[in-house]
N, C-alpha and C positions, 0 to 999 in steps of 0.2 A: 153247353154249346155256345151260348152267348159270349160267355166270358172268355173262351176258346178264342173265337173270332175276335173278340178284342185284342187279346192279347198278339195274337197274329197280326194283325193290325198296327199295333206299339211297335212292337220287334219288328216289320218291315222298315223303319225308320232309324232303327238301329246300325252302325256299322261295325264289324270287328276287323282288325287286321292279325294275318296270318302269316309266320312267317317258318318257310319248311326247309329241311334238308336233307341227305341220304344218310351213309355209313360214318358214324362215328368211332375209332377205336385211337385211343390218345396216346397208348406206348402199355406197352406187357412186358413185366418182369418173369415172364416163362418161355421157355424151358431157361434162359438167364434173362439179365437185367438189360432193359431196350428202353428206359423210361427216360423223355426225358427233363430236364433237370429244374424245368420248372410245371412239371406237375401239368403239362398241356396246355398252360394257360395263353403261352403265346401263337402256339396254334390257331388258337380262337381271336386272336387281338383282334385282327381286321373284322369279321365277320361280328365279335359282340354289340358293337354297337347297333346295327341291324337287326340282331336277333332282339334286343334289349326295346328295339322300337314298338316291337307287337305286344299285342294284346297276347297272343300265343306263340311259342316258341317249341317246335314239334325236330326230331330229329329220332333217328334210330340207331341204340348201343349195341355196337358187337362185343362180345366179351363178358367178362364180370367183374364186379369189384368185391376184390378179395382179398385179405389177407393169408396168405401160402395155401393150405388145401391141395389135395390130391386130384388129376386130370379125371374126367368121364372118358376122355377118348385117348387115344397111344396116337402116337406124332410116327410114321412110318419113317420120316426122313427127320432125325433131332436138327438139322443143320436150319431145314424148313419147314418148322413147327407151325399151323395155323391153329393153336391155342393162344387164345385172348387175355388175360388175368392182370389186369390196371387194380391198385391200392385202393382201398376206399375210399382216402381222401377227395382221388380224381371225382367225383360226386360236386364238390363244391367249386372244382374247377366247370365245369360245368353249369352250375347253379349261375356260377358269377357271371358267366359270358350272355345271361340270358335266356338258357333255357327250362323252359316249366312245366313239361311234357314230350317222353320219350319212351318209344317202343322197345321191350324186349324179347320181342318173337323174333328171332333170327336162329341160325344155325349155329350162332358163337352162343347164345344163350345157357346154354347146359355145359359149353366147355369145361366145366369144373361138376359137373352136375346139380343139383336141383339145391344142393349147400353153397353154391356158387351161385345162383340165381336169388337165393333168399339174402344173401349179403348183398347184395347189386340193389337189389328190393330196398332192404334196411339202410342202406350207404343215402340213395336218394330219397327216401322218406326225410329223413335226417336233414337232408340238405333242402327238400320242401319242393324236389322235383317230383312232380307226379307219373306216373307210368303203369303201362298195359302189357299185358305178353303171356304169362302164367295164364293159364286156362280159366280159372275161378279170379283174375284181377282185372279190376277197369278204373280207367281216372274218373273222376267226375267232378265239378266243380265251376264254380259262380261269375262269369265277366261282369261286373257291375250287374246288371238284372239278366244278362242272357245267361241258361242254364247250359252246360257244355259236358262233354264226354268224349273220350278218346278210349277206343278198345281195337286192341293190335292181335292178325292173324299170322298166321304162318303155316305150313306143308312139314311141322316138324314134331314130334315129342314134346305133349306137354304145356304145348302154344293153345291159344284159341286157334281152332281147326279150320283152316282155311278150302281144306280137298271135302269137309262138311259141309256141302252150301245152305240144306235144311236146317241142321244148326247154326252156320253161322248170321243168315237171315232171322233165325229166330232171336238169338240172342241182340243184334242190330235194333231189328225191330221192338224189344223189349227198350233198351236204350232210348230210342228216339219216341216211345212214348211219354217218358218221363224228363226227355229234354229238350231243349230248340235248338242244338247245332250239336251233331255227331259227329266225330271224324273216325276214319275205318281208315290202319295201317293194314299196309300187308307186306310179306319178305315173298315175294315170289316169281315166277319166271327164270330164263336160260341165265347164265353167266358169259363174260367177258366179251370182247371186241367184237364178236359177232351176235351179240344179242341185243343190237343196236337198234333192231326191226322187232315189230310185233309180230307174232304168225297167226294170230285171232284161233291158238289152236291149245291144247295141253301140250306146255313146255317141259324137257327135262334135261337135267344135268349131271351127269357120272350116273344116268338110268335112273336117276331119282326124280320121281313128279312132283313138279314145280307148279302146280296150277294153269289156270287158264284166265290168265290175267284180265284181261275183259272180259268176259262172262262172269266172274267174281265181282269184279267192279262195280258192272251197271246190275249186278243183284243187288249188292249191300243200298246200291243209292235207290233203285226200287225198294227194297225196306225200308230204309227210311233215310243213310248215311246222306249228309251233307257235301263233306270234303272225303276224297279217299286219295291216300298219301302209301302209293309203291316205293321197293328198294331193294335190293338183293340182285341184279343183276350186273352193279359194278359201273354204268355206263348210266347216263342218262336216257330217258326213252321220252315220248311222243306224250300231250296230253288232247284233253277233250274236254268240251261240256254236254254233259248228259241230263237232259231230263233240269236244266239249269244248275247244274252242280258239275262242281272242278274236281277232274281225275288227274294225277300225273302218275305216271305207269312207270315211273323208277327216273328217283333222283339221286339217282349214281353213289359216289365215295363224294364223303366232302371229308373229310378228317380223320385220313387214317396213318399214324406214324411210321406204323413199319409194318413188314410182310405182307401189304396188299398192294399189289403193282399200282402205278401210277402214271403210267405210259399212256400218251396220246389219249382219247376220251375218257380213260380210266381216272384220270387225273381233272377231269371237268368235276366242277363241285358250285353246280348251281345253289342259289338261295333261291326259293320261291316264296313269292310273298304275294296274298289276295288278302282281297279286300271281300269280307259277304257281309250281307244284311242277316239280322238277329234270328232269321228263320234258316240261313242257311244258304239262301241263293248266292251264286257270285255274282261281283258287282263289276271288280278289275282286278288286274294284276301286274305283274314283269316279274322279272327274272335276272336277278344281280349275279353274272358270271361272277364266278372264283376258278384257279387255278391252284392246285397243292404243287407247293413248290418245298419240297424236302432240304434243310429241316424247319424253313419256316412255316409249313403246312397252308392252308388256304390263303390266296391272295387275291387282287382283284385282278380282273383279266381284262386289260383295255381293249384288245382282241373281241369279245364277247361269244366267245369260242362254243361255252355251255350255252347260252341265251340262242345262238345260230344255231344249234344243234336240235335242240327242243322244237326249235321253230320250225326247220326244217323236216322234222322226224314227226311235227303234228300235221303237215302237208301229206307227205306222205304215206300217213301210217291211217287217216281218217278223214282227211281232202280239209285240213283246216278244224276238224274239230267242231266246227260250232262258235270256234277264236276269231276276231280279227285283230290282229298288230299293226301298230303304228312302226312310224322308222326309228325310232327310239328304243320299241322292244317291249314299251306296255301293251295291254291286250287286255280283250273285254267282250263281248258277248256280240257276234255278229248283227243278230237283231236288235243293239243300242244295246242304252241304260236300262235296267229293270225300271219297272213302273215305279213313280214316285209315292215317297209312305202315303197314308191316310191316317192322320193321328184319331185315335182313335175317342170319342164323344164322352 
């Protein structure tokens, strides 16, 4: 116990920076070729340098990376196929832009089925991205002395089971005994322009249940979760501090090439970036608006279109969250700075 409290202790002193995003899907060669021609990378230009700053670099993959392979699911209309299927390679386009952990619980996940997930698996292995989503995988691994984990749910087949709260708490909480800073994805909540609002309720879409996005939330961070990083509804939504731990409840599309609209909010493609101490608390943050501007994908938005909208929807959605913002657009914990370390004897 002594040594516990030391260590707590140390790690209050500690700082990591965090840097998040929503929907990734970089160009699909199916049902034909929509790739394009440099492999996604210029997609990411503006945004790499950013993501390249953190300690962590968190986003979530629609799709799979695949070489050809047969669909899991029939496209009703071939013309608007929302099957995902990026080359393997795209793995390193990604790698290179900076990121080092990404979720694959989403509903593109299986698009090729469960041999389409295990190549997506193998593609980022490869490329030395880590990632969560399959039911039986979790990231885990070392920031200089802070011990970290990322494990991603989903409402879908095959994911770690988000509509399972007893399991997903248990699994969580297994997690955060063996580490100092958890972070819990999730794909869940309504879809498109009007799922802009939280309804603090069980959400669904085309009659499928999507969860109950906060109550999922402040469970996992009751079991032990640190950071909890939403997506799947397409738009960005409203955050919060709970319990001193940063929720964002869907950080919308940031990089998606083609077949997922991009119209008015759809098209915000915030960066979130915090700042926690080694145990996990937040310390600060902001939110670098981007704008997908087809075909050059994410840009910056001088507008601060995404950054106003968060802000606005965490007013709204939770009376401020537990956030205050400056006129700049950082934010940080109403009640100040967290307590300063106590290096520990």
């Amino acid at each position: 116990m002594e040594l516990a409290k030391r260590r707590a202790q140390a790690l209050a002193c500690e700082r990591l920076s965090v840097a998040a995003v929503g929907d990734i899907m970089l160009g699909t060669d199916f049902p034909e070729s929509r790739l394009p021609a440099d492999d996604g990378a210029g997609q990411l230009s503006d945004a790499a340098p950013i993501l390249r700053q953190a300690d962590i670099a968190f986003g979530n993959l629609e799709g799979v990376l695949l070489d050809g392979g047969e669909p899991a699911k029939k496209c009703r209309n071939p013309s608007a196929c929302y099957l995902f299927r990026s080359p393997p390679r795209f793995a390193d386009t990604l790698a290179a832009a900076g990121f080092t952990v990404l979720s694959l619980a989403n509903n593109h996940a299986r698009d090729f089925g469960e041999e389409g997930r295990d190549s997506t698996m193998a593609a980022l292995d490869d490329a030395g991205v880590l990632h969560s989503g399959r039911a039986d995988t979790l990231a885990s691994w070392q920031v200089g002395d802070v011990r970290v984990a990322m494990i991603a749910f989903a409402p879908f087949k095959g994911a770690w089971p988000m509509l399972d709260p007893v399991g997903a708490e248990a699994a969580v909480a297994g997690l955060a005994a063996g580490h100092d800073i958890v972070i819990v994805s999730f794909h869940g909540g309504g879809e498109g322009a009007d799922a802009e609002r939280i309804p603090f309720a069980e959400e669904f879409y085309r009659e499928e249940n999507r969860g109950n996005v906060v109550k999922f939330a402040r469970a996992m961070v009751d079991a032990g979760a640190d950071l909890v990083f939403g997506h799947g509804p397409h738009v960005p939504r409203a955050m919060e501090l709970y319990r001193e731990r940063l929720v964002a409840y869907s950080l919308g599309n940031f990089a998606t090439w083609w077949g997922i609209s991009v119209s008015g909010p759809k098209g915000y493609a915030p960066i979130l970036r915090a700042t926690v101490d080694g145990n996990g608390r937040f310390v600060s943050g902001d939110i670098v608006s981007m704008q997908q501007i087809r075909p050059d994908g994410p840009r910056r938005d001088a507008a601060d279109r995404a950054g106003r909208m968060m802000r606005e929807l965490t007013v709204l959605d939770f009376g401020g969250g537990g956030l205050g913002f400056d006129n700049a657009g950082a934010f940080a914990p109403v009640t100040g700075p967290i307590a300063d370390c106590v290096a520990a004897p």
